[in-house]
C-alpha positions in Angstrom: 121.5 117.8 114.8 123.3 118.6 111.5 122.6 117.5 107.9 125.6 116.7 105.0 122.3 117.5 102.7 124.9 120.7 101.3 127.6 119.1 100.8 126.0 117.2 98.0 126.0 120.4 95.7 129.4 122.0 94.5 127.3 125.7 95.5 126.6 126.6 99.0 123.2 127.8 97.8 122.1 125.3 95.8 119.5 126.4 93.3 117.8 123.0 92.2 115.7 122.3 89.1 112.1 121.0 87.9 112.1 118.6 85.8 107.8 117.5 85.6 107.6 114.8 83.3 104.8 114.2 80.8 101.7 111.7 82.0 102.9 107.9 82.2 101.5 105.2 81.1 98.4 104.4 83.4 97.7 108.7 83.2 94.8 110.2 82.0 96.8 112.7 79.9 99.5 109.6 78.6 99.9 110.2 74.8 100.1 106.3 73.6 101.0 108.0 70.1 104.1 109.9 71.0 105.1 107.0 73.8 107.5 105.9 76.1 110.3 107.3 74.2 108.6 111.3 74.3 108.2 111.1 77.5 112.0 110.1 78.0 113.3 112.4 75.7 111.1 115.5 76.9 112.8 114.9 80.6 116.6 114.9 79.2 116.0 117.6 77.3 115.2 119.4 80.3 117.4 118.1 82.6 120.4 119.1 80.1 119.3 122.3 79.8 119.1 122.8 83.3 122.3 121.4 83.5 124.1 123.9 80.8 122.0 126.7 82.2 124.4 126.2 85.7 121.2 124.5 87.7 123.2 122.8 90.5 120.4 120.1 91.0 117.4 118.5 89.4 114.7 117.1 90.5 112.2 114.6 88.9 108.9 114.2 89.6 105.6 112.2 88.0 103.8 115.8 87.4 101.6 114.8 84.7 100.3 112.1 86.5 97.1 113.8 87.6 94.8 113.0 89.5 97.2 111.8 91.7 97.3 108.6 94.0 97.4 109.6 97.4 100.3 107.3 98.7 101.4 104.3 97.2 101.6 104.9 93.3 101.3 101.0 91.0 104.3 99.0 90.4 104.2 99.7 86.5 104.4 103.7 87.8 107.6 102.9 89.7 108.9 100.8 87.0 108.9 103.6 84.1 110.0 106.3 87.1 113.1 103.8 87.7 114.1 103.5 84.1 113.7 107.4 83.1 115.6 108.7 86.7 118.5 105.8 85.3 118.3 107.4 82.0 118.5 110.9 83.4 121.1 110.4 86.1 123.5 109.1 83.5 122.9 112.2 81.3 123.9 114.7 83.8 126.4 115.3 86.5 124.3 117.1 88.8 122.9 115.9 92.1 119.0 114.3 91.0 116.2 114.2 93.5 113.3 112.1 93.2 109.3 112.8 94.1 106.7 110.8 93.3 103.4 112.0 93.6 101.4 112.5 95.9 103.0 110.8 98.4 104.8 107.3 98.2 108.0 108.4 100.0 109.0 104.4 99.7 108.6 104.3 95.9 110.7 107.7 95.4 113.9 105.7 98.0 113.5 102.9 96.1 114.4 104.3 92.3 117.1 106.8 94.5 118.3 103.8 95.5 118.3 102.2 92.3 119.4 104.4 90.0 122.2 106.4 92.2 120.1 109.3 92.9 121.2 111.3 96.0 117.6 112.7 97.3 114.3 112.4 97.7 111.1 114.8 98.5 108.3 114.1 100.3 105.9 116.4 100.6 103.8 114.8 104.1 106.5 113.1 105.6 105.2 114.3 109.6 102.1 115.6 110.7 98.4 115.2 108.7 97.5 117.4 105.6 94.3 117.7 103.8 94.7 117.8 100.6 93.1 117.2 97.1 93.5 113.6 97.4 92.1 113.4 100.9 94.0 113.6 104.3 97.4 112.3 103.9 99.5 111.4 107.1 103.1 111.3 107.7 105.3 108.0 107.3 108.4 109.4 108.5 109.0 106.4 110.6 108.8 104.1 107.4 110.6 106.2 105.5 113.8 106.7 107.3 113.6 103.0 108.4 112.7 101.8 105.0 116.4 104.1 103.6 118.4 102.0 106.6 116.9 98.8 105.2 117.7 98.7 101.8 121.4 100.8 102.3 120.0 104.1 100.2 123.0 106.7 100.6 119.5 109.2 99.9 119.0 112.6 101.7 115.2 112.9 102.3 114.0 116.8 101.5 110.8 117.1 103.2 108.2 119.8 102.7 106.9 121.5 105.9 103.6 122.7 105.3 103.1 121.4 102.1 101.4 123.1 99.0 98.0 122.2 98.1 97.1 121.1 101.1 96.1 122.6 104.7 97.9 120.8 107.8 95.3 119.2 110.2 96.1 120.1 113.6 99.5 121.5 113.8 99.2 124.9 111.9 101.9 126.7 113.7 104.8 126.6 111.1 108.3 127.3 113.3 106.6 124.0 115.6 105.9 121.7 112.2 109.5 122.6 110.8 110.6 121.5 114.5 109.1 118.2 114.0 110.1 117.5 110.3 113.8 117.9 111.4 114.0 116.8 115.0 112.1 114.5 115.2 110.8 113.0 111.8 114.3 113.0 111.2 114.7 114.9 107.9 118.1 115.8 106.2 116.6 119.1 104.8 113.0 121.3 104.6 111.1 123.1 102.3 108.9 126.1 102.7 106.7 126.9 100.1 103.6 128.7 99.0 100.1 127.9 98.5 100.7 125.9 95.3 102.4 125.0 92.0 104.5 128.5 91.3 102.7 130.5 94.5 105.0 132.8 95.9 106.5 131.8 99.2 105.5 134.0 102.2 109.5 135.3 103.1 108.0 135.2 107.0 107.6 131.7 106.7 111.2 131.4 105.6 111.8 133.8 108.1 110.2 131.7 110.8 111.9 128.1 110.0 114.9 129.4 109.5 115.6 131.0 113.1 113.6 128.4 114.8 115.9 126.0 113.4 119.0 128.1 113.9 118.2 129.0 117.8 117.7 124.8 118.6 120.4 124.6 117.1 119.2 122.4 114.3 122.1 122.2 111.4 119.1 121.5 108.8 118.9 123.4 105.5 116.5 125.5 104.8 114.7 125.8 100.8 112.2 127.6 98.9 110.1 125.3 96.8 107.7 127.6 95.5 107.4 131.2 93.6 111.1 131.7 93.1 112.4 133.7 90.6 115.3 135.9 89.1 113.8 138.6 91.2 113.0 136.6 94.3 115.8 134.4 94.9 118.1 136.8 96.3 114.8 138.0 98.7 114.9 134.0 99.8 118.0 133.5 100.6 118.4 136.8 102.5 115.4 135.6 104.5 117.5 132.8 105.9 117.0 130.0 102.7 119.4 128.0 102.2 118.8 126.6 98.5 115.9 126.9 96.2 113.6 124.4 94.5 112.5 126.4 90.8 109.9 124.6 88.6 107.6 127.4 86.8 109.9 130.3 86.7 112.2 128.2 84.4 110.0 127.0 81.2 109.2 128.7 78.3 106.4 131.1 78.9 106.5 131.0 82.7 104.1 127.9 82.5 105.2 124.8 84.8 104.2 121.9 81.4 105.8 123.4 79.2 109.9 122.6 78.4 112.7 124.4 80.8 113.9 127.4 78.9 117.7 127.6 78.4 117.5 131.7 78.7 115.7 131.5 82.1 117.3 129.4 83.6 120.6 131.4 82.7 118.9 134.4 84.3 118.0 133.1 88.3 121.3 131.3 87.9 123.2 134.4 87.5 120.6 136.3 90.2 121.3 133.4 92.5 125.3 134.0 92.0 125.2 138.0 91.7 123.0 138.0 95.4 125.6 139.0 98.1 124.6 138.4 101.9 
């Protein structure tokens, strides 16, 4: 089994991007004052300044939206995701992944699809997790359908193990990454931490990456959590192939505030400067 996932990025290590946007409207935390338009603005900022820092791709997500819905997020949710991604994908010449939280995998195909976006994440796409918003379980057979249906040329990034959550069942990591690729059918995976900006265990990468390598599974291999000027080149040694940076890269190390130019300047040039 191989994956073009790669070839989407002009760097063979791709270091990708966070852009969290501000609550929507429907959100707890959605400021009717500032509106539509802050919200909008707040995500190009970022996404530019990822951009100009050397980012090689973003990815957007409804962060703000907490408490999340477990799986399919409402229509007017999808709607303003559509018509910031369209916004945002016109504003930069980077690859743009979409997430939308917690789990509707179909909504995050659907504005890919619409708005020329080349991935998506889903964080259960196999398996059962328990997580905050209850036990969540894999739709990969929707999913990769659902992308064949509506004629999305959209890589689906799937988390293995995902971040705040526990897997039910299946806790043996090299066997879920199996799984996610083989059989759920997933053009890449992602290893991450505990949650939002935890470290990533380098074993785990460790793991995936050489179960992957001896079935001969052609499926990259990224870091989604923790990552950092002075961890990047410790992730990709341990067998990553790209990394997914949110935290590390906004002012003050804190994942709502805005992506800061300088840092993201500094694990760009960490990710170039690391030498296998």
């Amino acid at each position: 089994m191989t994956s073009d996932f790669l070839e989407r990025f002009d760097a063979s290590r791709p270091a990708l991007g966070m852009v969290h946007l501000l609550p929507l409207p429907g959100a707890p935390g959605y400021d009717a004052d500032a509106g539509r338009e802050a919200i909008r603005e707040r995500a190009l900022e970022d996404a530019r300044r990822l951009e100009a820092g050397g980012i090689d791709g973003i990815v957007v997500e409804n962060f703000g939206d907490a408490p999340f819905y477990p799986e399919d997020v409402p229509t007017h949710t999808v709607a303003e995701l559509t018509a910031i991604a369209a916004a945002l994908t016109d504003a930069v010449d980077v690859p743009v992944g979409i997430n939308v939280l917690r789990n509707d995998a179909d909504a995050a195909l659907s504005v890919a699809a619409a708005v020329g976006a080349d991935f998506v994440r889903v964080n259960v796409h196999v398996g059962t997790a328990a997580t905050d918003q209850g036990v969540l379980e894999g739709r990969a057979h929707e999913t990769v359908r659902l992308r064949e249906r509506i004629d999305a040329d959209v890589a689906v990034l799937a988390d293995v193990h995902v971040k705040h959550a526990v897997p039910v069942g299946e806790d043996d990591i090299r066997r879920a990454a199996l799984e996610t690729a083989e059989r759920g059918c997933a053009d890449g995976v992602i290893v991450s931490g505990s949650g939002t900006g935890t470290e990533t265990a380098l074993e785990d990468v460790e793991r995936v990456a050489e179960t992957l390598s001896e079935r001969e599974i052609e499926v990259p291999v990224l870091v989604g959590s923790g990552v950092n000027p002075e961890t990047v080149g410790d992730c990709l040694a341990a067998g990553a192939d790209g990394v997914v940076v949110g935290t590390a890269l906004k002012e003050g190390g804190e994942t709502t505030n805005r992506v800061s130019s300088e840092r993201v300047e500094e694990l760009v040039a960490a990710r170039v400067s690391w030498e296998p």
